[in-house]
Backbone as JSON Lines, residues from 0, in Angstrom:
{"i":0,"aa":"X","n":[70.2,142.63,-7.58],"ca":[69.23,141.65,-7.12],"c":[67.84,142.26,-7.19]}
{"i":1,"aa":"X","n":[67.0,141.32,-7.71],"ca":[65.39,142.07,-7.94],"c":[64.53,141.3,-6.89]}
{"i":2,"aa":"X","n":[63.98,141.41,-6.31],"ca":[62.73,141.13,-5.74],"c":[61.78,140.52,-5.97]}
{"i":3,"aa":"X","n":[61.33,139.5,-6.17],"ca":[60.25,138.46,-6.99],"c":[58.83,138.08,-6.32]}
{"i":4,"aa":"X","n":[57.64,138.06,-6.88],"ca":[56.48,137.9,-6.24],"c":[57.0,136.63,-6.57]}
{"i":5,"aa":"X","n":[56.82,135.42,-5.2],"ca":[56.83,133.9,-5.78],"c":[55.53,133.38,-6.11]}
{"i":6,"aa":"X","n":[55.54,132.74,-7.28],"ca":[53.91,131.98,-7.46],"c":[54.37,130.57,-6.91]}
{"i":7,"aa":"X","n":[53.0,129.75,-7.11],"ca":[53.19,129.02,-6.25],"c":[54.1,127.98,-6.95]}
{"i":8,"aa":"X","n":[54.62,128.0,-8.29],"ca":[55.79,127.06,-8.82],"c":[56.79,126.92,-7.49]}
{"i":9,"aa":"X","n":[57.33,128.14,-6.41],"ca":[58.38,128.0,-5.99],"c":[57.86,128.04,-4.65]}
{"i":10,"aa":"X","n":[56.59,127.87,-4.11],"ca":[56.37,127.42,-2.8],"c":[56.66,126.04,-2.43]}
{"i":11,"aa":"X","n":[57.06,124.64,-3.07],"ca":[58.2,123.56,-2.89],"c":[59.57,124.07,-2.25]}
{"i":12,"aa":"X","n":[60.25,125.01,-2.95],"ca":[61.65,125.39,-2.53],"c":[61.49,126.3,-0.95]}
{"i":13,"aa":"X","n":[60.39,126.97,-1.53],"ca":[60.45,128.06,-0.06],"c":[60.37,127.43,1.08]}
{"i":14,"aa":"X","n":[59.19,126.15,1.15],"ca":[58.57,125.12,2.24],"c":[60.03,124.72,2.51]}
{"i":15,"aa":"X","n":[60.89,123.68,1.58],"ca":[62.21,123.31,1.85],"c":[63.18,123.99,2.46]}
{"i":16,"aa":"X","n":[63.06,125.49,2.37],"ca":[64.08,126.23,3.15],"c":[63.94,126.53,4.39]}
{"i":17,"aa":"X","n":[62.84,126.58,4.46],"ca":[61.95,127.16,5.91],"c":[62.54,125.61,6.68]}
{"i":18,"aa":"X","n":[62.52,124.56,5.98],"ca":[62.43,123.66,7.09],"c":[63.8,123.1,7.42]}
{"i":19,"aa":"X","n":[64.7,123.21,5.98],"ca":[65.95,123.33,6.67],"c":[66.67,124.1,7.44]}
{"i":20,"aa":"X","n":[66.2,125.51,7.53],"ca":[66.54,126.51,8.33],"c":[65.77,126.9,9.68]}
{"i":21,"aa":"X","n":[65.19,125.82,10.18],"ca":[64.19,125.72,11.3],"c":[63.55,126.88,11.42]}
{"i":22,"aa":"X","n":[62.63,127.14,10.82],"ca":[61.94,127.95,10.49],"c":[60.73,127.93,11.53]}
{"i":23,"aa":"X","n":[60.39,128.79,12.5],"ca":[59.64,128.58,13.52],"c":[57.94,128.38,12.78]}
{"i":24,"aa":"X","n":[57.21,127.69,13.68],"ca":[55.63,127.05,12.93],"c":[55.66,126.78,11.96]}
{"i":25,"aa":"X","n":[56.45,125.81,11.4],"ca":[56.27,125.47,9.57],"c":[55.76,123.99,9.95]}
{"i":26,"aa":"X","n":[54.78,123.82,9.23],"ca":[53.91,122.49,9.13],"c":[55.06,121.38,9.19]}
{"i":27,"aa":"X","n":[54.98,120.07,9.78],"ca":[55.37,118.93,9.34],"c":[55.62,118.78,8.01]}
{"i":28,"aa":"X","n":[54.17,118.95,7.22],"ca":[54.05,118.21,5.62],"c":[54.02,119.61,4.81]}
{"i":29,"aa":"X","n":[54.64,119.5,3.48],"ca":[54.53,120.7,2.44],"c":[52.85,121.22,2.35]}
{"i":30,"aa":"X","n":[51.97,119.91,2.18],"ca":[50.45,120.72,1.68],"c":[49.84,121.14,3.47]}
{"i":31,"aa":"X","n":[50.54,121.09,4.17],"ca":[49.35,122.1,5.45],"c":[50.7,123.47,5.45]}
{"i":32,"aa":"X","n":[51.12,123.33,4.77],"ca":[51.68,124.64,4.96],"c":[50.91,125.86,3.4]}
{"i":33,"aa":"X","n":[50.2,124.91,2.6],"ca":[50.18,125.58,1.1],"c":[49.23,126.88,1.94]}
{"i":34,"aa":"X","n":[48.05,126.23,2.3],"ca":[46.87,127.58,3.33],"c":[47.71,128.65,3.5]}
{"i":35,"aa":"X","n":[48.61,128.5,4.25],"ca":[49.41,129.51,5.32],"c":[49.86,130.41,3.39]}
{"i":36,"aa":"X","n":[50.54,129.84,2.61],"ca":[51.17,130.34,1.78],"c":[50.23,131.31,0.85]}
{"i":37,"aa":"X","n":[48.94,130.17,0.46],"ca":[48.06,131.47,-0.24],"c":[47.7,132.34,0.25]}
{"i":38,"aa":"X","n":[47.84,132.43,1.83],"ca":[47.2,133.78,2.5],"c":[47.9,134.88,2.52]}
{"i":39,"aa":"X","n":[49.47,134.06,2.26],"ca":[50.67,135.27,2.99],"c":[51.17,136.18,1.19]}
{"i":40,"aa":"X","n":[51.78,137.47,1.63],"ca":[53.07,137.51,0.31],"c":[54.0,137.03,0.3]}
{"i":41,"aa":"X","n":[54.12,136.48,-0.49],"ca":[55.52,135.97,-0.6],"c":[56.31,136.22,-1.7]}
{"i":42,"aa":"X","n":[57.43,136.7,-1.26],"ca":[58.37,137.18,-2.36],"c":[59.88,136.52,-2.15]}
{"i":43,"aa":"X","n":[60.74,136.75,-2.92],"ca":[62.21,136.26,-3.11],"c":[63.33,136.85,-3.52]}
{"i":44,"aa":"X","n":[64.63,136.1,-3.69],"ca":[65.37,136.5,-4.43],"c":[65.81,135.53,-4.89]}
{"i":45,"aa":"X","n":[66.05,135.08,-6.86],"ca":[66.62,133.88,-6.96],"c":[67.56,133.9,-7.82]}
{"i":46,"aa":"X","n":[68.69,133.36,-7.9],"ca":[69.64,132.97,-8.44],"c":[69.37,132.21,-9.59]}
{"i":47,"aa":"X","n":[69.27,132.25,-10.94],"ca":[68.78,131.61,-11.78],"c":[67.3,131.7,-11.33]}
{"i":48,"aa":"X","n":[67.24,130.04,-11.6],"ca":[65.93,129.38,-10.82],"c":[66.03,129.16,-9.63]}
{"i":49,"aa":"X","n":[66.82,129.35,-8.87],"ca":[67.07,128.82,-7.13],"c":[66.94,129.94,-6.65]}
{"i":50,"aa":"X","n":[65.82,129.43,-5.72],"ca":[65.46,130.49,-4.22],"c":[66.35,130.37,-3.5]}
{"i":51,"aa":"X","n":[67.11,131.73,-3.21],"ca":[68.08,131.85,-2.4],"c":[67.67,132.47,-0.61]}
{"i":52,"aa":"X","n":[66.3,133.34,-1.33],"ca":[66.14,134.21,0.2],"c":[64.47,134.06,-0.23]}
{"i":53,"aa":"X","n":[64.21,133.79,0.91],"ca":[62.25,134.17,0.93],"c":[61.58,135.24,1.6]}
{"i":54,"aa":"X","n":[60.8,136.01,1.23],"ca":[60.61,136.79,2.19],"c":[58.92,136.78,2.07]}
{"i":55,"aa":"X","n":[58.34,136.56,3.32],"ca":[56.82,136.57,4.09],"c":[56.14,137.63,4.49]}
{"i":56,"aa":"X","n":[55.05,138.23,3.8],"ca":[54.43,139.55,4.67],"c":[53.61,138.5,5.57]}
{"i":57,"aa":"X","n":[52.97,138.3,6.25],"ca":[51.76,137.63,7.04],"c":[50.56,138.52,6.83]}
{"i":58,"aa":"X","n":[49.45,137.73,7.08],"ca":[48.31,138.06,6.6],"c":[47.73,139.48,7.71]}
{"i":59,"aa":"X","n":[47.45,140.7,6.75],"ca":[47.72,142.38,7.36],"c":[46.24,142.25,7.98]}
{"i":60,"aa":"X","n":[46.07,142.76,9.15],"ca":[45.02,142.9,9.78],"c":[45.18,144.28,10.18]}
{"i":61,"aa":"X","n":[43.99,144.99,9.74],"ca":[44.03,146.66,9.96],"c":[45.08,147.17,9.53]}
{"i":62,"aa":"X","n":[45.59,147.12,8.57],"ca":[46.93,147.34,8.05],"c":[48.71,146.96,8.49]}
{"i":63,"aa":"X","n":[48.11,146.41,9.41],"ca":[49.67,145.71,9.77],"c":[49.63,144.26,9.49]}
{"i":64,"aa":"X","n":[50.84,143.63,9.4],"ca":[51.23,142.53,9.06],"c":[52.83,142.11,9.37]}
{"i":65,"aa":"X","n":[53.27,140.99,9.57],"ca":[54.63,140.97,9.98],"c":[55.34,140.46,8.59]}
{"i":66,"aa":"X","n":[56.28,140.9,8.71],"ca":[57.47,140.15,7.94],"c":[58.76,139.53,8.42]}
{"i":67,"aa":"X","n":[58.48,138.22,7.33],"ca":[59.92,137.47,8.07],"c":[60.71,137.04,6.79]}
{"i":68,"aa":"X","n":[62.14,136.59,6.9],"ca":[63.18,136.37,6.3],"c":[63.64,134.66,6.28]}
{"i":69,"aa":"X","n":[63.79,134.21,5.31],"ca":[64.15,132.79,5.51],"c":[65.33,132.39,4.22]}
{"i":70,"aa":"X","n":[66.32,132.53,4.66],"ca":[67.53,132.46,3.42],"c":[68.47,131.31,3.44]}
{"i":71,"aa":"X","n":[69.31,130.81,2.28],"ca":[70.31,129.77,2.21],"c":[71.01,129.79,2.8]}
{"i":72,"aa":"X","n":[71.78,129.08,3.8],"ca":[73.21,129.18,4.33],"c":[74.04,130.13,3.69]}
{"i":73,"aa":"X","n":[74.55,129.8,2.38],"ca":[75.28,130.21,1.63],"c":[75.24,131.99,1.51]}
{"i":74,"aa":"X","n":[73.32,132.35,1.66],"ca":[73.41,133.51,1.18],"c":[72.93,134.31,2.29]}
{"i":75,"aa":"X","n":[73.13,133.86,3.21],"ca":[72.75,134.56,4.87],"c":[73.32,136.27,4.87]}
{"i":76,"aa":"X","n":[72.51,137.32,5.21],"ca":[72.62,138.27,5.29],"c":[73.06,139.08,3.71]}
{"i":77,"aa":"X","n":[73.51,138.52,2.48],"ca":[73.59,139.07,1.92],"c":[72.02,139.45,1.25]}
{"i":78,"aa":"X","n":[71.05,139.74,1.52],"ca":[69.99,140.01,1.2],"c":[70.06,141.63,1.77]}
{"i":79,"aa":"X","n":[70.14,141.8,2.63],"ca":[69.9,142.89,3.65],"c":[70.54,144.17,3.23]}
{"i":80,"aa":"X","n":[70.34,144.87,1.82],"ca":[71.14,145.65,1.66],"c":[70.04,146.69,0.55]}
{"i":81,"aa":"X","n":[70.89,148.07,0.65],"ca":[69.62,149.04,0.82],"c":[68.46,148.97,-0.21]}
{"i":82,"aa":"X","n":[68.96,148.44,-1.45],"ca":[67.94,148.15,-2.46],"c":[67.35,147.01,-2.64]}
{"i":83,"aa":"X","n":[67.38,146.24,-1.73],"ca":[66.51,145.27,-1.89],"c":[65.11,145.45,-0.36]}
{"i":84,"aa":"X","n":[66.19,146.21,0.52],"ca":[65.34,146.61,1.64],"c":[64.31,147.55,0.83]}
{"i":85,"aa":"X","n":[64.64,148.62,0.09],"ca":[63.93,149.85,-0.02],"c":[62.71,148.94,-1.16]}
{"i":86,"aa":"X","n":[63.0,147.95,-2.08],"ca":[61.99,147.15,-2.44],"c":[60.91,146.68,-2.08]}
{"i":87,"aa":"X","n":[61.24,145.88,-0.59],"ca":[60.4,145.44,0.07],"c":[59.26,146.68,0.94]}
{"i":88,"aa":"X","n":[60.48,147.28,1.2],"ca":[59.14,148.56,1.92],"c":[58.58,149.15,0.94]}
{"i":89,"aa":"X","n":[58.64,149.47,-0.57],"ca":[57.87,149.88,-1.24],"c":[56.99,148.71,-1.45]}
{"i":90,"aa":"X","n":[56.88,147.17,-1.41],"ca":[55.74,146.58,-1.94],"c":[54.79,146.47,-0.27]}
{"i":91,"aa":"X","n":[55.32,146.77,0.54],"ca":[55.1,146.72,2.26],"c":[53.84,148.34,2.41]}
{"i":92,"aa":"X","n":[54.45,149.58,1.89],"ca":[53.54,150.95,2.04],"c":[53.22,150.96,1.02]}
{"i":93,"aa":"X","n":[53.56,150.76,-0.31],"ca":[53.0,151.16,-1.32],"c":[51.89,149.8,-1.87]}
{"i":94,"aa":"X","n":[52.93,149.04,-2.61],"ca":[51.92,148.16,-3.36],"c":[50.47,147.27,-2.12]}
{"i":95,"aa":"X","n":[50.86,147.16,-0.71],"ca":[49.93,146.31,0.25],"c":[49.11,147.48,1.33]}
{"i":96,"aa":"X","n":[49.95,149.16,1.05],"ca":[49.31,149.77,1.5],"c":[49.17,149.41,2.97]}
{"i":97,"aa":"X","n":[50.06,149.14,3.78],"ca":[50.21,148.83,5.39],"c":[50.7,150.19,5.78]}
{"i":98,"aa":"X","n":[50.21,150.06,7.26],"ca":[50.53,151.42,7.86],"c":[51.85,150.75,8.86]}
{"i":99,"aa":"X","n":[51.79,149.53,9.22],"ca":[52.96,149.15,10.06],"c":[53.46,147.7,9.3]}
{"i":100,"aa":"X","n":[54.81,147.36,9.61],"ca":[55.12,145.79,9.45],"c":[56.02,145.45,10.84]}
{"i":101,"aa":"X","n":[56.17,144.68,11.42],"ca":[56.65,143.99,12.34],"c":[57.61,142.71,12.29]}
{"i":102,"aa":"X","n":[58.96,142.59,12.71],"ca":[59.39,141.66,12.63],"c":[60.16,140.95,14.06]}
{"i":103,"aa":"X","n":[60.15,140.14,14.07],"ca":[60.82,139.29,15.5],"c":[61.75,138.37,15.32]}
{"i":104,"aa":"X","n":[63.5,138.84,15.35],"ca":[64.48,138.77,14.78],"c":[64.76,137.14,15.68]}
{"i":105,"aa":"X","n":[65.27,136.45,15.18],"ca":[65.39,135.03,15.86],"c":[66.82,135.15,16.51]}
{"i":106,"aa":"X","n":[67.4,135.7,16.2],"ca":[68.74,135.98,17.02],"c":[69.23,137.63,16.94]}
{"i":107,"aa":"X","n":[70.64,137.73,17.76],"ca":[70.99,138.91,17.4],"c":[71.88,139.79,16.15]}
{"i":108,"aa":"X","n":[72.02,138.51,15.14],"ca":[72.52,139.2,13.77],"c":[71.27,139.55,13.35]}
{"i":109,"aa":"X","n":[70.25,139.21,13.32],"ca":[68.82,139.4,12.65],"c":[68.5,140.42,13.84]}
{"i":110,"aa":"X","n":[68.6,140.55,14.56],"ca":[68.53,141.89,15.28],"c":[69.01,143.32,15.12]}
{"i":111,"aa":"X","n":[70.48,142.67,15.18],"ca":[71.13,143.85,14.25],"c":[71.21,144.66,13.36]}
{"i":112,"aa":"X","n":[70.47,143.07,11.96],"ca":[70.34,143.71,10.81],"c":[69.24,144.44,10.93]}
{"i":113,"aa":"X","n":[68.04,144.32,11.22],"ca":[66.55,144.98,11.62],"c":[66.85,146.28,12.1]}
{"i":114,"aa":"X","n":[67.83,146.5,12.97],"ca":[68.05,148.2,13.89],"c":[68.77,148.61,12.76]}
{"i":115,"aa":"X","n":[69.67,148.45,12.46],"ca":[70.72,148.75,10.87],"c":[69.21,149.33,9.54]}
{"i":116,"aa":"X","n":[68.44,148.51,9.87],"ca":[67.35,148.74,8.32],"c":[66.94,149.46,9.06]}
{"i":117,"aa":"X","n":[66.47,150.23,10.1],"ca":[65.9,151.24,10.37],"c":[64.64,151.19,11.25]}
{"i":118,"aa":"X","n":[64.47,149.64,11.8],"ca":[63.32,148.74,12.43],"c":[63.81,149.83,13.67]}
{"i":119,"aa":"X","n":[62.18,150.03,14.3],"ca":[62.69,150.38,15.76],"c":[61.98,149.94,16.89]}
{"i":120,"aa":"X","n":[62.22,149.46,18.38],"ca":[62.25,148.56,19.06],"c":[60.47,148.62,19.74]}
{"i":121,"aa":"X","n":[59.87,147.99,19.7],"ca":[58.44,148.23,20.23],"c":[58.46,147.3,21.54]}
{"i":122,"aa":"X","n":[59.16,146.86,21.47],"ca":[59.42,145.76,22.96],"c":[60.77,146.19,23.3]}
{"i":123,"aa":"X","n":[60.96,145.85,25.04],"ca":[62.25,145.59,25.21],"c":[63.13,144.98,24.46]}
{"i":124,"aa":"X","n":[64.35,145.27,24.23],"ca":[65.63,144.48,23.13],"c":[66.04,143.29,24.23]}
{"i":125,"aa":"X","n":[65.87,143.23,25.06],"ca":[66.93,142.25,25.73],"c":[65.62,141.03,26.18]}
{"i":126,"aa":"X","n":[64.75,140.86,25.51],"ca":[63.77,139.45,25.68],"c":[64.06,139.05,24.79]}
{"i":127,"aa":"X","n":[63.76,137.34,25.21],"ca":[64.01,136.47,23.98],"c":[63.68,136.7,22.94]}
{"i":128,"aa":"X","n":[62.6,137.52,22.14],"ca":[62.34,137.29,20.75],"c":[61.74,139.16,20.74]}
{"i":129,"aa":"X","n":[62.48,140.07,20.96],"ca":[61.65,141.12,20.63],"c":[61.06,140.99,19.57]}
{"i":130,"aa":"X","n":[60.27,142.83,19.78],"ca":[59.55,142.79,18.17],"c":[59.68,144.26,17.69]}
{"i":131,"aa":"X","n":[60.16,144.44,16.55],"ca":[60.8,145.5,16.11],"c":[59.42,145.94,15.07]}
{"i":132,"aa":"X","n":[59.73,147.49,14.88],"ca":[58.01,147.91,13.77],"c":[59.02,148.92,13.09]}
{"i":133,"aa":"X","n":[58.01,148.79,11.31],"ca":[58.41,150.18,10.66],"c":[57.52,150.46,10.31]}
{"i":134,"aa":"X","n":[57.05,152.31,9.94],"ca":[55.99,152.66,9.3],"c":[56.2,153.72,8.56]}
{"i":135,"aa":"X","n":[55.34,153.83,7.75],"ca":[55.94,154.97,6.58],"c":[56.66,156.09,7.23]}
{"i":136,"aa":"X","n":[56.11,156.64,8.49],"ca":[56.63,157.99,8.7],"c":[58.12,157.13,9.55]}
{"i":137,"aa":"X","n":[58.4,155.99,9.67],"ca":[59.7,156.07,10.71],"c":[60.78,155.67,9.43]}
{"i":138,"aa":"X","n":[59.95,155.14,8.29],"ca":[61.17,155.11,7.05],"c":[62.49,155.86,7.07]}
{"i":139,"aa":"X","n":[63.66,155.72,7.06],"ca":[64.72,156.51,6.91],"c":[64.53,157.47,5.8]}
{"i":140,"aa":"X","n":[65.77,157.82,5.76],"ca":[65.4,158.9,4.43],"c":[65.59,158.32,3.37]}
{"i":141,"aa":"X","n":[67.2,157.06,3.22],"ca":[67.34,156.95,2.04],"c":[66.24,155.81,1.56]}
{"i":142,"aa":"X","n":[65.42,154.86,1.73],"ca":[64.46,154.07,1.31],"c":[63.52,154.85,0.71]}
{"i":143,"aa":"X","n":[62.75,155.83,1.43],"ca":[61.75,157.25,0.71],"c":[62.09,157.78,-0.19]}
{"i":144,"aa":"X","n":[63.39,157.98,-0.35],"ca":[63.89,158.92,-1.61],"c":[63.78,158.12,-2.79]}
{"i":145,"aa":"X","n":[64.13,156.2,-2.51],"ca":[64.25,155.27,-3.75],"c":[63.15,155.29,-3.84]}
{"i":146,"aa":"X","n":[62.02,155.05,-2.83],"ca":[60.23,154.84,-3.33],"c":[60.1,156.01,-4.06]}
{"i":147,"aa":"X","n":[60.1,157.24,-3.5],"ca":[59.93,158.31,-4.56],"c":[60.62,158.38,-5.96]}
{"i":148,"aa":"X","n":[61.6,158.21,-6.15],"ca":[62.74,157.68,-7.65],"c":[61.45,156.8,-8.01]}
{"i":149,"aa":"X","n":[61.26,155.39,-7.84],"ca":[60.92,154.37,-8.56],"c":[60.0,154.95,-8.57]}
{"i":150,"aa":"X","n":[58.6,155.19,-8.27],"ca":[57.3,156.35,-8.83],"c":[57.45,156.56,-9.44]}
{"i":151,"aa":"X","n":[58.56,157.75,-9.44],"ca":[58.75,158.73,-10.88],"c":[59.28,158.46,-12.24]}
{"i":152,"aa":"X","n":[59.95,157.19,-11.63],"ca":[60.89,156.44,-13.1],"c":[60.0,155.77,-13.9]}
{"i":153,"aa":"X","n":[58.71,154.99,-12.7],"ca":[57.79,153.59,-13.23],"c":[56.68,154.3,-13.83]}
């Protein structure tokens, strides 16, 4: 699975997923959500032409920015696995140059998966919506070693 910058051809599908998957603050209508979209990154994973998984940096202020996850029924959690993680944190420290990203898991499989990727807890775990942070230096080892590989390969 590769990692895709989405242009805006596939901000229709992404808007559609977000809203079938109750996607917290997503506009009523597709065009008041387009703003939110040119500001954010947005990247994917797609099956053919079908967006299966979306993934959101939010707009980085002083170098942080959050990221969130918005995927198909069908393809729930299979995203979450080390090379597509170690992708995202290379376009997260490397290509956007953030010193932190932040995410706030909507339940506790998305909790899980976040402590599993190596997210670590900046809030209490047991409130409704913690908020989990990574930063270059809390990277695990094996994600650093692939950013370092892909450098040296690219």
């Amino acid at each position: 699975m590769m990692v895709e910058l989405l242009n805006n051809s596939h901000w229709p599908e992404l808007y559609r997923l977000m809203v079938a998957r109750n996607f917290p603050d997503v506009p009523p209508k597709y065009a008041d959500a387009v703003p939110f979209f040119k500001r954010s990154r947005l990247y994917g994973l797609l099956e053919g032409s079908e967006l299966t998984t979306g993934f959101v940096f939010g707009v980085p202020e002083d170098g942080v920015a959050y990221f969130d996850v918005v995927c198909a029924v069908r393809s729930s959690g299979r995203w979450a696995m080390p090379g597509v993680l170690g992708m995202l944190f290379k376009v997260a420290f490397d290509d956007m140059k953030l010193r932190c990203v932040w995410v706030q898991p909507e339940n506790k499989r998305a909790l899980k998966a976040a402590l599993m990727a190596g997210f670590v807890p900046a809030t209490a775990l047991d409130v409704d919506r913690p908020v989990l942070v990574m930063t270059p230096a809390l990277l695990p080892r094996k994600f650093k070693q692939q950013m370092m590989k892909e450098t040296h390969d690219g």
